[in-house]
N, CA, C and O of each residue as an XYZ file, in Angstrom:
380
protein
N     226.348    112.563    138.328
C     225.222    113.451    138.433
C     224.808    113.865    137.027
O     225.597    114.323    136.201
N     223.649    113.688    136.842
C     223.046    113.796    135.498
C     222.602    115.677    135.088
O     221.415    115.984    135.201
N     223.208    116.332    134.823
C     222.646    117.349    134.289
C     221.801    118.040    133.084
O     222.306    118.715    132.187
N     220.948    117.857    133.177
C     220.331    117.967    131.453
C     220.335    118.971    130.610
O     220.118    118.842    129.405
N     220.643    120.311    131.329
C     221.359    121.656    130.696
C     222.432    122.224    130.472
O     222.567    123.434    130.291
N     223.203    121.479    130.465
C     224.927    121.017    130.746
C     225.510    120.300    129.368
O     225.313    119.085    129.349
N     226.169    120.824    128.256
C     227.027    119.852    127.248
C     228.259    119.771    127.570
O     229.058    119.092    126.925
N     228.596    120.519    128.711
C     230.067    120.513    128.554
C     230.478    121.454    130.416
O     229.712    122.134    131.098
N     231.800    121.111    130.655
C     231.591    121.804    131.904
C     231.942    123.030    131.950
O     232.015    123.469    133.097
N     232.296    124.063    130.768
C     232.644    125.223    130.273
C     231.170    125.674    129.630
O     231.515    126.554    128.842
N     229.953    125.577    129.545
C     229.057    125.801    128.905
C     228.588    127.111    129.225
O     228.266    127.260    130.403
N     228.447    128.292    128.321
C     227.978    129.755    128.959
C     227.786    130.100    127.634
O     227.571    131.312    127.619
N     227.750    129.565    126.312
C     227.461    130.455    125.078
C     225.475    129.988    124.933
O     224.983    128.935    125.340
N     225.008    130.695    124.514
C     223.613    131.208    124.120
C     223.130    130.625    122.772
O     222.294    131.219    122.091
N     223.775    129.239    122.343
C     223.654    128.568    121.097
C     222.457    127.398    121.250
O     222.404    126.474    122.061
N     221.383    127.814    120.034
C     221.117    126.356    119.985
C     222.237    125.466    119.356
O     223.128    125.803    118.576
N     221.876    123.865    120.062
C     222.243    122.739    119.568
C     221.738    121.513    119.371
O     221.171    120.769    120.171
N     222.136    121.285    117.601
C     221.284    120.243    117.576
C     222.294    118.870    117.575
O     223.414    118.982    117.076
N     221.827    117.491    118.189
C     222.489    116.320    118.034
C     222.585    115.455    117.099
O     221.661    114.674    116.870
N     223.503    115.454    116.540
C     223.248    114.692    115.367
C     224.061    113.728    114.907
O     224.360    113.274    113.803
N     224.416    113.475    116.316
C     225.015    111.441    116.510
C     226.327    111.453    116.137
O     226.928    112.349    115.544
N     226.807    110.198    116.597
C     227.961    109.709    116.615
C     228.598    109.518    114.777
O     227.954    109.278    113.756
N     229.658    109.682    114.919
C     230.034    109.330    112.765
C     230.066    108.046    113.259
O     229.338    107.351    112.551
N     230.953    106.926    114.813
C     231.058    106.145    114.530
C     229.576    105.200    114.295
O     229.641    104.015    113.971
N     228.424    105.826    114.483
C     226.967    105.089    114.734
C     227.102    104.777    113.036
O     227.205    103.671    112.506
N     227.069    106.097    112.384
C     227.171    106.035    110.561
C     228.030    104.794    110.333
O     227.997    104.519    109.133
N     228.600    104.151    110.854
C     229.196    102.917    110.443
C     230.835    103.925    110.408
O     231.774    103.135    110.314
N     231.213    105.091    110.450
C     232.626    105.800    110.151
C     233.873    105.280    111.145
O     234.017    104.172    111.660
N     234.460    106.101    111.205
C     236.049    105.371    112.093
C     235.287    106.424    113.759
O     234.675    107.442    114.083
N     235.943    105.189    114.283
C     235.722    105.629    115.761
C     237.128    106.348    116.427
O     238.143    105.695    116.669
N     237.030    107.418    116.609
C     238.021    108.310    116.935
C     238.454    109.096    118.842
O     237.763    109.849    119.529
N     239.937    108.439    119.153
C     240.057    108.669    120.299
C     240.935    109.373    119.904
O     241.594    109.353    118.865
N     240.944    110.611    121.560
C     242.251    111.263    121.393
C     242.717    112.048    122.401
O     241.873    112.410    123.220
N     243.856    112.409    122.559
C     245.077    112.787    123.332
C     245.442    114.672    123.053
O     245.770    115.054    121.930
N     245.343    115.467    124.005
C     245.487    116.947    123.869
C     246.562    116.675    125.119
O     246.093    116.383    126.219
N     247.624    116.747    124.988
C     249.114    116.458    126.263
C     250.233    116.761    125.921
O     250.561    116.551    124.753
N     251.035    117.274    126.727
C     252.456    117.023    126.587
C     253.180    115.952    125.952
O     253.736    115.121    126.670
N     253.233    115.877    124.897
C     254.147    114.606    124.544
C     255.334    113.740    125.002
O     255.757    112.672    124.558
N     255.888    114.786    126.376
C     257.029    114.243    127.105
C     256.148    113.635    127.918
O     256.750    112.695    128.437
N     254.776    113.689    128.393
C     254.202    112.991    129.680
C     254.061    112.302    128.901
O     253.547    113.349    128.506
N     253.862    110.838    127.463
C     253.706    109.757    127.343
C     254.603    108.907    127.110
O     255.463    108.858    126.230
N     254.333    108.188    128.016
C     255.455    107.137    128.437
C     255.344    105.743    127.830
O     254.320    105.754    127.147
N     255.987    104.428    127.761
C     255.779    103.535    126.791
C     254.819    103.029    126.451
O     254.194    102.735    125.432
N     254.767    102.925    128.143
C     253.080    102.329    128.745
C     252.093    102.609    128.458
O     251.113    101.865    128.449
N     252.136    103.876    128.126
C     250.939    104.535    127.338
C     250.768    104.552    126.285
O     249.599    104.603    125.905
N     251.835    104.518    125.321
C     251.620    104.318    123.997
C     251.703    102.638    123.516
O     251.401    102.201    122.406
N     252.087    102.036    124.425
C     251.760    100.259    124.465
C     250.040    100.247    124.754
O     249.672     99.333    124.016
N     248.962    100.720    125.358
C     248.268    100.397    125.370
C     247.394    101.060    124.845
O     246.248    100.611    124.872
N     247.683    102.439    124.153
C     247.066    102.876    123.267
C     247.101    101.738    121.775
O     246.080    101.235    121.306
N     248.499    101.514    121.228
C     248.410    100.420    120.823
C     247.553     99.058    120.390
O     247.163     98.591    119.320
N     247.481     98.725    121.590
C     246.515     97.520    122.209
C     245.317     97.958    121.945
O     244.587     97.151    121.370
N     244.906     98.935    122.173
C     243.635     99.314    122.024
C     243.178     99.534    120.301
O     242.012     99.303    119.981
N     244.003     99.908    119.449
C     243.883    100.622    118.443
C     243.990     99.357    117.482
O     243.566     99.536    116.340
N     244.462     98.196    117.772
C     244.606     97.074    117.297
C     243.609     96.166    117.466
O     243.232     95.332    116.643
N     243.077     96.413    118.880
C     241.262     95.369    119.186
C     240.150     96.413    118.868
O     238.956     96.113    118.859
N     240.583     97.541    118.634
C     239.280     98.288    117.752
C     239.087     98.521    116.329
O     239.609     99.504    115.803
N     238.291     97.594    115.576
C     238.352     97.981    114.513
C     237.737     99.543    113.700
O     236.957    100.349    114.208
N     238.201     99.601    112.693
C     238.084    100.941    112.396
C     237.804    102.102    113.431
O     236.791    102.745    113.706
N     239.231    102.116    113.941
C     239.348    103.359    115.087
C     240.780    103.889    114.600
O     241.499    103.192    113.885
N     241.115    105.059    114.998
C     242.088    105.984    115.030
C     242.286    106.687    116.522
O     241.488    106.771    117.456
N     243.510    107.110    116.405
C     243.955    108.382    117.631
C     244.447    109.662    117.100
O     245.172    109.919    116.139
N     243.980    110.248    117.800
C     244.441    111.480    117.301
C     245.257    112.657    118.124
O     244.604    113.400    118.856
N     246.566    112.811    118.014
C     247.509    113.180    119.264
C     248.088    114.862    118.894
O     248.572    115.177    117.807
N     247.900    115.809    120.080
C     248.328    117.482    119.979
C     248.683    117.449    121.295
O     248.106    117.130    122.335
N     250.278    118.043    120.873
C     251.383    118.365    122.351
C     250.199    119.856    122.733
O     249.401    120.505    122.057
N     250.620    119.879    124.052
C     250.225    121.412    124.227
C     251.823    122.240    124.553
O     252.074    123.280    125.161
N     252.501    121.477    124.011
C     253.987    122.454    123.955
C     254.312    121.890    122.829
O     253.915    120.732    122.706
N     255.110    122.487    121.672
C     256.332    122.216    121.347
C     257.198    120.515    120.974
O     258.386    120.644    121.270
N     257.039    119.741    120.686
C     257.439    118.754    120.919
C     257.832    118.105    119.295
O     256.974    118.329    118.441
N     258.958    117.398    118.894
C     259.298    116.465    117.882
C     258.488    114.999    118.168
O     258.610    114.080    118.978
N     257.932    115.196    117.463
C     257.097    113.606    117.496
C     257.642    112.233    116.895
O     257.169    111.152    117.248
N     258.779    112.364    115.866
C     259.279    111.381    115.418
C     259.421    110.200    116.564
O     258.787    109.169    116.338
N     259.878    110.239    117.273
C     260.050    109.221    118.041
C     259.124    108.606    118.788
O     259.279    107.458    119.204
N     257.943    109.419    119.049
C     256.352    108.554    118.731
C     255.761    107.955    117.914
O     254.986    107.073    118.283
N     255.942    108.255    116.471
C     255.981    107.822    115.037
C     256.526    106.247    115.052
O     255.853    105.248    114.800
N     257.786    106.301    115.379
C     258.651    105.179    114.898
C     258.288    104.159    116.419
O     258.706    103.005    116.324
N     257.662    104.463    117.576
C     257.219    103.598    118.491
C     255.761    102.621    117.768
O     255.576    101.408    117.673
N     254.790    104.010    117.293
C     253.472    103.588    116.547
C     253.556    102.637    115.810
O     252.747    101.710    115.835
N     254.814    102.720    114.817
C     255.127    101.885    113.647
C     255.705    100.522    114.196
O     255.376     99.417    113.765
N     256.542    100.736    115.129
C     256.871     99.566    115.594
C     255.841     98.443    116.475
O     256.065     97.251    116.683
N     254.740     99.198    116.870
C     253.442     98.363    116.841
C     252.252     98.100    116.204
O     251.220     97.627    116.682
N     252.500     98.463    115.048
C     251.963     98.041    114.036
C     250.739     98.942    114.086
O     249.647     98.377    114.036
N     250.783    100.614    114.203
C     249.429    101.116    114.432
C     249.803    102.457    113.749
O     248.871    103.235    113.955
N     250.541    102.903    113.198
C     251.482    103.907    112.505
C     250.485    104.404    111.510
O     250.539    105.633    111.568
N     249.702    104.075    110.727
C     248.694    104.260    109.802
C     247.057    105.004    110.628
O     246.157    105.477    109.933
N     247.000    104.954    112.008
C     245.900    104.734    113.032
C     246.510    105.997    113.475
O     245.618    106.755    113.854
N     247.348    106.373    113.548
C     247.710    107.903    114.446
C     247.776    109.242    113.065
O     248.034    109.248    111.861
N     247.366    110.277    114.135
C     247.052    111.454    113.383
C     247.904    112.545    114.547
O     247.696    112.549    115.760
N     248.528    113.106    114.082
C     249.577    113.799    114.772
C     249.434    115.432    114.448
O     250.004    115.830    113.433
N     248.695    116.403    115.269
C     248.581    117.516    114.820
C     249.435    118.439    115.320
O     249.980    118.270    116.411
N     249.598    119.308    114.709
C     250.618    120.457    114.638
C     250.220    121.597    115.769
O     249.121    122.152    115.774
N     251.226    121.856    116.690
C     251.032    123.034    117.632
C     251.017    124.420    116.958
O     251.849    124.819    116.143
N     249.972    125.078    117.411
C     249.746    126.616    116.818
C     250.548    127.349    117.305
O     250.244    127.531    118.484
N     251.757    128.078    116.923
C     251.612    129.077    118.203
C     251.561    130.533    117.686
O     252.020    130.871    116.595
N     251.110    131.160    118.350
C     250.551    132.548    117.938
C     251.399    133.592    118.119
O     251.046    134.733    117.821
């Protein structure tokens, strides 16, 4: 369903907005990404994130636990598929 007053399904702030395109259109890195539990990804998932990050050129991922989590051992999976340079691993806030 097409909504044309709708950016988002949380939308209630009183802002203009202007569009001003994709970075990857600018020719920039095309950027996917992951806001999850880091215990919910499983090999499978990071095998075909992988896969993906390897048939897309100039793309990245970009991965935030919403808990708590040591990432090393996502690190050394990344690396072991050759995509270790392609992941961006951000740091949980907690307040």
């Amino acid at each position: 369903m097409y909504l044309p007053n709708v950016w988002s399904s949380h939308c209630g702030f009183n802002l203009e907005r202007e569009y001003v395109g994709l970075p990857f259109d600018k020719g920039e890195i095309f950027t996917f990404g992951s806001l999850n539990n880091f215990r919910k990804i499983s090999d499978e998932t990071l095998n075909t994130w992988s896969v993906i990050l390897n048939n897309v050129s100039n793309s990245r991922l970009i991965l935030k636990s919403s808990t708590f989590c040591d990432s090393t051992l996502l690190i050394e999976k990344f690396k072991k598929n050759g995509v270790k340079n392609k992941i961006e691993i951000l740091n949980l806030v907690l307040y």
